[in-house]
N, C-alpha and C positions, 0 to 999 in steps of 0.2 A: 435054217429058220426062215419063216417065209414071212420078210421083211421088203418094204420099196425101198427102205433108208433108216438110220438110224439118226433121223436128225434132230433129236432131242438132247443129243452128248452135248457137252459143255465145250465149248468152242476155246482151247486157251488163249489163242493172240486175240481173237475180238475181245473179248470178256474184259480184258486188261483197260479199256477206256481207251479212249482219243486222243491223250496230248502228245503222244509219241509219233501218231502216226502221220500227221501233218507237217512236221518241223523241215520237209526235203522237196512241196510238192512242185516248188519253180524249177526245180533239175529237168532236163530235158530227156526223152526217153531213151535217147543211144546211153547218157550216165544212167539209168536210174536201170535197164534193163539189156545188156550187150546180149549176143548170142551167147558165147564163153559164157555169159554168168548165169543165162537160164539153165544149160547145160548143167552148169556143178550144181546147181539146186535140185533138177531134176534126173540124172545122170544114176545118181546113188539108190534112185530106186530100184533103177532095172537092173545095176549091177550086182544087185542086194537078193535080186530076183523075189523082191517086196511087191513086185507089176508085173506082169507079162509084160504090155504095152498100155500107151498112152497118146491122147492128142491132147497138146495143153496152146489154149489159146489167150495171147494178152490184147485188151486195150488201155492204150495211157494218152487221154487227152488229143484223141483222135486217131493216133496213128494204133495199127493190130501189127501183131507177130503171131508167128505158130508157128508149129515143130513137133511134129514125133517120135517117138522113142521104143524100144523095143520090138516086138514084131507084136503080128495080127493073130499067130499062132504058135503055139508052144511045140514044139517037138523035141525027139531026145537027141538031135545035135543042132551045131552049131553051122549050119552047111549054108552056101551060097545061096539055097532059098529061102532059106529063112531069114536070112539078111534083104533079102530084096523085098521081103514081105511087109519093110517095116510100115506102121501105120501112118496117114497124112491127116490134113486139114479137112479131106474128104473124107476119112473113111466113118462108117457107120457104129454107133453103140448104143446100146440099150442105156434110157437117163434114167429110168426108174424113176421116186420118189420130183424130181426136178420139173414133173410132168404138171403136178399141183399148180408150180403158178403158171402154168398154160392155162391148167383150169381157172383159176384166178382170173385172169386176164381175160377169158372168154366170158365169166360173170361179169366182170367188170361193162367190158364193152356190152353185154345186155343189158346191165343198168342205162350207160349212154347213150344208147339207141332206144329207151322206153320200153322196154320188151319184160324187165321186170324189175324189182326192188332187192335192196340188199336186204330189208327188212319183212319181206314177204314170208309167210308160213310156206314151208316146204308141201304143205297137202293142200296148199291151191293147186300144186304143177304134179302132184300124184295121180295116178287112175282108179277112181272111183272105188275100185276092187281093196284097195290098200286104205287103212284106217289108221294114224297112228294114239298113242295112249291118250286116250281123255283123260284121265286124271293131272295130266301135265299142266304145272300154273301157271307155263307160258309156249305155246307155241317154236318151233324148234326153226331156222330161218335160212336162207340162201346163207345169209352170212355168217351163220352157227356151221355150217358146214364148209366153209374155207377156211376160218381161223382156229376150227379145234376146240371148239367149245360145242358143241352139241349132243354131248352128254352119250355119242353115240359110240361103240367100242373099237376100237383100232380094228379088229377084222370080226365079219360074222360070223356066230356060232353053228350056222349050219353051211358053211365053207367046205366042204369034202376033200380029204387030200387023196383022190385018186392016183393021181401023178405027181408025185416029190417032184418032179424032177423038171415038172410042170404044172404049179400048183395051182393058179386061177385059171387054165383054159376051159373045164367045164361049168363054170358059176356061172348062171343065166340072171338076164332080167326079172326071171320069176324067180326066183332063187332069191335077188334084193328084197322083191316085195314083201317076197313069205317071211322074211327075215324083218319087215319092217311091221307087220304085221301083227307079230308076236313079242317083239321084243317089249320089253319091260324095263325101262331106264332105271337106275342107280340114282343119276346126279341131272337134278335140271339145267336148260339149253343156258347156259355162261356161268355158272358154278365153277367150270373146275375145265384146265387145258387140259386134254386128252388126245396124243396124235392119235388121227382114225385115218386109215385108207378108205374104211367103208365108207365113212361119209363125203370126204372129196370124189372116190369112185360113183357115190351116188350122183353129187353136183352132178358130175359132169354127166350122167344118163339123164337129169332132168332138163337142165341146158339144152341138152341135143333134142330131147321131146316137146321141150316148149320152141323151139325152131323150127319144127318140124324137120329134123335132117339125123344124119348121121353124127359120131362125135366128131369121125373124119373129116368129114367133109365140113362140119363147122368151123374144127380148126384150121384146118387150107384157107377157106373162105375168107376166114374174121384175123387171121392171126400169119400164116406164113405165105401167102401170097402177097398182102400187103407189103412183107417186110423182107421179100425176095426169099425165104425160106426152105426151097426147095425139095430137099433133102430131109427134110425135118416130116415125119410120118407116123402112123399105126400101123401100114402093112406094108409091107417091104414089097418095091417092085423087083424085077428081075438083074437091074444096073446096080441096084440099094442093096441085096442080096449079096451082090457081088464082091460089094466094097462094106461088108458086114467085118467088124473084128470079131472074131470068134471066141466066146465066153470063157472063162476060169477060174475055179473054185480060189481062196485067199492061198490055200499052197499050191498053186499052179497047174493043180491038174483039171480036164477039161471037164465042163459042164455045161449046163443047156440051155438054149434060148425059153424066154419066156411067152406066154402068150396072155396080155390082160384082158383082154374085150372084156366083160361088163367091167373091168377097173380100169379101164384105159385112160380113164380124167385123173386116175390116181396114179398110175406109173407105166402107163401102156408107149409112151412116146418115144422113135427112133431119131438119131439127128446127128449131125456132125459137128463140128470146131469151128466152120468157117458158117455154117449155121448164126450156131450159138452163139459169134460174136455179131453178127447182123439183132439180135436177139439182144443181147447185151448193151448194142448202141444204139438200140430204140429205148431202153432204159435208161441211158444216159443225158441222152438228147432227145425226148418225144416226140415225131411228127406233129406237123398242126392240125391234126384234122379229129375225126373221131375216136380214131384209133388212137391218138396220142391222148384222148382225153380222157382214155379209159387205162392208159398205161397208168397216168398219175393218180387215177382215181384206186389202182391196182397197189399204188405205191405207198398213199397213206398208209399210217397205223389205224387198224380198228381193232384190235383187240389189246390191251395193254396186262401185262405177265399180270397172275393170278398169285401163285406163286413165284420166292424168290428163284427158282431153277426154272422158271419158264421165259421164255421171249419173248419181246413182243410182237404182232403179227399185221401184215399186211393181207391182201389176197391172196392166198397162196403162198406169201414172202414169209420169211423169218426177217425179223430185225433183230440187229447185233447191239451187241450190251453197250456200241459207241452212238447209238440211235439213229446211225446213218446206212450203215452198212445192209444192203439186202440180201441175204443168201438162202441157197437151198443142195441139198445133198442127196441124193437115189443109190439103191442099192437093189440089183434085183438079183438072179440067179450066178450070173456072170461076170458082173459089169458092174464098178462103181462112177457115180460124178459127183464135179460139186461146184457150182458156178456163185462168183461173190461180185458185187457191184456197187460201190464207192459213187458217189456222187460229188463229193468232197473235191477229190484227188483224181476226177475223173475217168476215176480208168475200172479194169471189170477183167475178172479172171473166170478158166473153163479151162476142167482139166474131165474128158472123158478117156476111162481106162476097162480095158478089156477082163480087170480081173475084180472078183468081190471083196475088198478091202475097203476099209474105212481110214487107212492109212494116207489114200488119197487127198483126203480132207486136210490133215498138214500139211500138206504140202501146197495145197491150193491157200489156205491162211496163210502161208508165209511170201507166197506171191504176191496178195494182195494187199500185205504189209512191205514187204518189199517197195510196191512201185506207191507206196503211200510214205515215203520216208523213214521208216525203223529200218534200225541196225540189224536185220537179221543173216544167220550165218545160216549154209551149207549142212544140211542134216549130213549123220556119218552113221553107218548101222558097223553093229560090233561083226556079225557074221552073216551069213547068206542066209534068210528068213526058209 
């Protein structure tokens, strides 16, 4: 299925409320998180062979950890290189769906540099050539298309699956428009939450048009140079390449890298652990500058659940059913993530895995319940997945 994420599933440790998870947060990190205990939390995956591999990164109240697990690539033994394959804090995975509040964040920071409005009609920043429905009672907006309300459908109907195996690398720029052109809406822009890739996929093509640049190069620019980022990419140089974990279907067999360009704003983004927690602690603690003033602006709620099965929404963020909590989760061909950020408890969890499972997602909620004080225990799998 040609999903970024599935991050509309009901989350079961968030969802459960807050008073649990605050009762431990004066503990110090060495109690609240030893090596030994991320190990039995995270251990049972791989031996479950539930993951190929994993890099799972913590922050608690300043101090990071990380640690990998499993190898970079599956093969049919158990031999010294595959052992030494295992993945680190460096190595490379596709975030899929986690890309959104990139895109988030880069709206944001164009709102605080003047460049555009959250409330702006999306066919100011179109090309002339593109018309969307007149009949619409209300204009469809930058910010109908981060928080999932822009009435616009999870993926375009004229999407071609040439390559299963590679589903969006031939969808062009013309391809959105014609698609935008035609389309005929169901539900007006904030009626009703609808995850869409196509509409964050769009953000991020208008973003990069009204800057005139690349998505690339926007987000180097505005978003991981600033925040020492490095590694954090859309096209893989020949080092990134190298330190790539290599994809795997949920039962472990291999599978194939993706390629989004035109959805790259919606799940096109590469990046590592020691990234992602650089990423996580500008969330935490926002620089003072403009960038920090577009993380917070990133960070409010603006869209509040429609439904009761909905979340509420930040830029790009999902807000958790504790009101604090900011999460996101990607799933592309290969490759699951899911990165969660506490402001409370200070601390922020990232767990990138080389295999497509959503099983990831437990395990990353129970870490970030974990260093937030709940009693949680050691998942146990009955047999080898």
């Amino acid at each position: 299925m040609c999903k970024f994420s599935r991050s509309w599933r009901s989350m079961c440790g968030l969802a459960l409320g807050c008073c649990a998870w605050f009762a431990l947060i004066d503990s110090t990190f060495a109690q609240m998180l030893t090596q030994d205990r991320l190990n039995a939390f995270v251990q049972p995956y791989i031996d479950s062979k539930t993951i190929v591999g994993m890099s799972v990164g913590i922050i608690y109240q300043g101090e990071r950890q990380s640690q990998g697990y499993g190898v970079k690539r599956r093969s049919g033994t158990e031999s010294e290189k595959d052992k030494a394959s295992a993945p680190d804090s460096q190595t490379v995975y596709e975030i899929g769906s986690v890309s959104k509040t990139f895109t988030g964040l880069l709206l944001a920071d164009a709102v605080v540099s003047g460049r555009v409005r959250l409330d702006q009609p999306i066919q100011e920043h179109l090309p002339n050539s593109v018309k969307l429905d007149s009949q619409a009672k209300q204009p469809i907006t930058l910010q109908h298309l981060s928080t999932h309300v822009s009435g616009l459908p999870r993926l375009p109907t004229n999407l071609r699956m040439d390559n299963p195996a590679n589903p969006y690398v031939s969808y062009t720029t013309d391809d959105m428009h014609r698609f935008l052109n035609e389309f005929n809406p169901t539900h007006q822009p904030g009626e009703q939450m609808l995850y869409s890739n196509y509409a964050v996929g769009l953000l991020g093509n208008l973003l990069a048009r009204q800057a005139d640049s690349s998505y690339s190069d926007l987000l180097k620019n505005r978003i991981c140079v600033p925040l020492k980022m490095k590694d954090t990419v859309t096209e893989l140089s020949n080092d990134l390449r190298s330190r790539l974990a290599a994809p795997h279907l949920a039962n472990g067999t291999p599978a194939s890298n993706w390629d989004l360009n035109t959805f790259v704003g919606a799940g096109g983004i590469r990046s590592t652990v020691d990234d992602m927690l650089n990423y996580i602690q500008a969330h935490l603690d926002p620089p003072e500058n403009d960038l920090g003033k577009a993380i917070e602006l990133e960070w409010k709620i603006h869209q509040k659940p429609i439904r009761s099965e909905d979340f509420a929404m930040g830029l790009g963020w999902h807000v958790a059913r504790d009101g604090n909590t900011r999460w996101h989760n990607g799933q592309t061909g290969g490759y699951h993530s899911m990165v969660l950020i506490d402001r409370r408890s200070k601390s922020g969890v990232v767990v990138l895995s080389n295999t497509a499972t959503a099983e990831v997602d437990r395990l990353a909620e129970d870490l970030i319940r974990l260093l937030a004080g709940s009693d949680i225990k050691p998942r146990t799998f009955d047999k080898e997945q």
